[in-house]
N, C-alpha and C positions, 0 to 999 in steps of 0.2 A: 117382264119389265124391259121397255127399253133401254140400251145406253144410251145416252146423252154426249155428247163432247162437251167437254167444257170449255168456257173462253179462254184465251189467252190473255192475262193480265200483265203482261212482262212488256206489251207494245209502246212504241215512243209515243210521247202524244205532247200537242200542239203547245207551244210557250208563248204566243200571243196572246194579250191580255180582254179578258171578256168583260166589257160593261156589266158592271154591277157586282159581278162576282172577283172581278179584278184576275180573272184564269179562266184558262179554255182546256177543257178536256179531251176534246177529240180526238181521238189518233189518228197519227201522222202516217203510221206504218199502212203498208198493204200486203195483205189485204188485211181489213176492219178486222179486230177478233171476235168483235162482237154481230156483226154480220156472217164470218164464218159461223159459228155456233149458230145461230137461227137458221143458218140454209142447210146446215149438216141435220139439224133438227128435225125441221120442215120435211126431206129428204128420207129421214128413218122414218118419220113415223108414215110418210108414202108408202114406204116401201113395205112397212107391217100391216098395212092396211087398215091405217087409223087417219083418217081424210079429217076428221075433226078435228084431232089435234095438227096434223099439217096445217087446216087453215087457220088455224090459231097462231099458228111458227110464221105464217103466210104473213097476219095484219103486227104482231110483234116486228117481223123485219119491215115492213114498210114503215110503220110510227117509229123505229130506229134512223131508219132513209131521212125520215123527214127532222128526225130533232138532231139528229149527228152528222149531217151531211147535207144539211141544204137543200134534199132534192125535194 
């Protein structure tokens, strides 16, 4: 089994008000803790030689990119 890192929950996150939900979750901090986790992720299982589960760590951090940050 591999280890995992697990996210950091303790990060600041954004106090600007979000249409609709009236809050915005993002964090503020850097780096993402949630972006660290999926690239620490992505990275083991490279390295154990499990390309499947990388590319899965792979399209999780970019749908992260795209709903948590804009890009």
């Amino acid at each position: 089994m591999i280890d995992q890192a697990e996210p950091d929950t303790t990060a600041e996150t954004n106090t600007d008000t979000n249409p609709g939900t009236g809050t915005d979750e993002r964090p503020t901090g850097f780096p993402c803790p949630d972006c660290t986790h999926f690239s620490v992720s992505r990275h083991t299982a490279w390295l154990a030689g499990d390309h499947s589960k990388a590319t899965d760590y792979t399209v999780l951090l970019r749908r992260h990119w795209r709903s948590a940050h804009c890009v």
